[in-house]
C-alpha positions, 0 to 999 in steps of 0.5 A, a space after each residue: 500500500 506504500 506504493 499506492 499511498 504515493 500514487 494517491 499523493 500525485 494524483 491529488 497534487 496533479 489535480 490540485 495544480 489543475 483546479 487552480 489553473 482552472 478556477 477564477 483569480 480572486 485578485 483582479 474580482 470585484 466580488 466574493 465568488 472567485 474567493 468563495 469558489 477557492 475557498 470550496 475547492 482547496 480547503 482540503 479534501 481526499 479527492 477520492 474522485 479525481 484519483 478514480 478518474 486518474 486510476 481508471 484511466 491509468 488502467 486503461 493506459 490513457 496519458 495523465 495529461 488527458 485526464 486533467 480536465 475530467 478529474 477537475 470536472 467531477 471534483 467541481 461538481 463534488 465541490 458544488 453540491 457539498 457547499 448545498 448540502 451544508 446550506 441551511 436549507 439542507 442538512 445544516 452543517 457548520 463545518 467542512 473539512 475542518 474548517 468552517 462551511 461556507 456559508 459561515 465563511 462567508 453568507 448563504 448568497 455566497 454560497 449559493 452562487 459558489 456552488 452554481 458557478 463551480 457546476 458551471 464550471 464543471 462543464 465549461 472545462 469539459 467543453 473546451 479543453 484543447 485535447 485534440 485526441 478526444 473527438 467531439 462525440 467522446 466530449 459530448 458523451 463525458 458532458 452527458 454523463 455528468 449531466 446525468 449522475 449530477 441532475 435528476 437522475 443522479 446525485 439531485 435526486 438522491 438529495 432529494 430522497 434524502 432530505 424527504 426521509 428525515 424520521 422514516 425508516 426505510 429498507 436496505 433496498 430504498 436506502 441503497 437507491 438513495 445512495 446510489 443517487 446521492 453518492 454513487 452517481 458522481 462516483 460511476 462518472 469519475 470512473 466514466 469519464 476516464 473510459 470515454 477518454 480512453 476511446 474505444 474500450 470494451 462494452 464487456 471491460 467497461 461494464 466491469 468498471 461501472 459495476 466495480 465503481 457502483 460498488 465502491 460508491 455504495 462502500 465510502 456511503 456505508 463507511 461515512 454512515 460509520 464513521 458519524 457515529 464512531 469518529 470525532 468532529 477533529 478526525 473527521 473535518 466536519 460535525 460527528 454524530 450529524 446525521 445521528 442528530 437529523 434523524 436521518 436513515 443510515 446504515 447503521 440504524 438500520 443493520 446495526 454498527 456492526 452488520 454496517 461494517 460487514 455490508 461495507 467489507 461486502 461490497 469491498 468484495 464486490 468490488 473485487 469481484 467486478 476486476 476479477 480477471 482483470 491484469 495487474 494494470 487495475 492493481 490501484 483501483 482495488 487498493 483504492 476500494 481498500 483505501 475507500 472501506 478502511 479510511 478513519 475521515 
């Protein structure tokens, strides 16, 4: 795990020098936003995402360098719905990352329109990214992807699901499709968007991906359920016991804490299973679903 460990580090060092090429100067503006949007992006963070588009790609022998703009998209796109989820309209929350929301940072108008311009922007370096070796369809099909996992059909929805289920409990299947939405939409599009850079991959090999990331997507939900109740406000960068508080449906209230951490190990095999066969070059995206089910923040 030293190696990947290291691999981890460039990976979110890459996409870090990228987000910051790419988001607006805060020096020249006359508002807040370009400050707000920063302060969203760079205050932290695992960037599990990022690292799933650049270890999936890397899989697929697709160069760093044409991933860049699909790693940033998707960490855009988690950026932007962590600063509404903290909302108080949403779930309320006081801290990120170990730092202040926000909306306490800053305002809640800020932040609203943090989140709307770092969606946006989600897109826009999609759209206009000078790689000439990813044709105009394989563009618009990573443009489209992440339109779905992020709207209504994908982490919207979720949060939705989510927020009107506040004191109901619900069943291991209705809590899976909440968090396959809120959760694991974003995640399957950060592994998507590296198979459509890569060009021309396998329906076979490519539906191995979309099965392995649905599963390590549903293993960071179970693990994050967890870790509300057993981590610590330092440890985890944001408010223990949240969740908890809000009455909200998770995975250990309804398995217990610890039928929740057998399901996650379950769906850490699963996710295995989804590469069996697979060569040496998808080593990094199972230590990754190790580093996903085993993570204390």
């Amino acid at each position: 795990m030293n190696e990947f460990n290291a691999r981890l580090l460039q990976y979110k060092s890459r996409v870090d020098l990228a987000l910051d090429q790419h988001l607006p100067s805060d020096s020249s503006s006359t508002t807040l936003l370009p400050k707000a949007m920063r302060y969203a992006i760079t205050n932290g963070g695992k960037r599990v995402r990022p690292v799933l588009t650049y270890a999936t790609g890397t899989a697929l022998g697709v160069p760093l360098e044409r991933l860049d703009v699909a790693a940033c998209s998707v960490e855009m796109m988690h950026a932007y719905s962590l600063v509404h989820d903290d909302l108080p309209a949403m779930d309320d929350d006081d801290l990120r990352r170990g730092l202040p929301s926000l909306h306490r940072k800053f305002d809640e108008a800020t932040a609203i329109l943090a989140g709307d311009a770092l969606q946006a922007l989600a897109f826009t370096v999609l759209a206009t990214h000078n790689d000439s070796s990813l044709d105009a369809t394989a563009r618009l099909q990573m443009i489209a992807a992440l339109g779905d996992a992020s709207g209504a059909k994908g982490m919207a929805a979720g949060q939705a699901i989510d927020l009107e289920s506040v004191g109901k409990t619900l069943s291991l299947e209705q809590l899976e499709v909440m968090h396959r939405h809120k959760t694991g939409a974003l995640i399957r599009a950060s592994a998507r968007l590296a198979v459509l850079a890569a060009g021309s991959v396998d329906e076979t090999l490519a539906n191995k991906i979309d099965a392995y990331a649905g599963a390590i997507g549903l293993s960071f939900q179970i693990v994050d359920d967890i870790l509300d109740i057993t981590g610590d406000t330092e440890t985890l960068g944001k408010t223990q016991g949240a969740d908890m508080a809000l009455n909200k449906p998770t995975y250990p209230a309804l398995l217990g804490l610890s039928g929740a951490k057998d399901y996650a190990q379950k769906m850490h095999s699963i996710a295995l299973e989804s590469l069996a066969g697979l060569g040496t070059e998808f080593n990094e995206l199972r230590d990754l679903s190790r580093f996903i089910v085993n993570r204390s923040n």
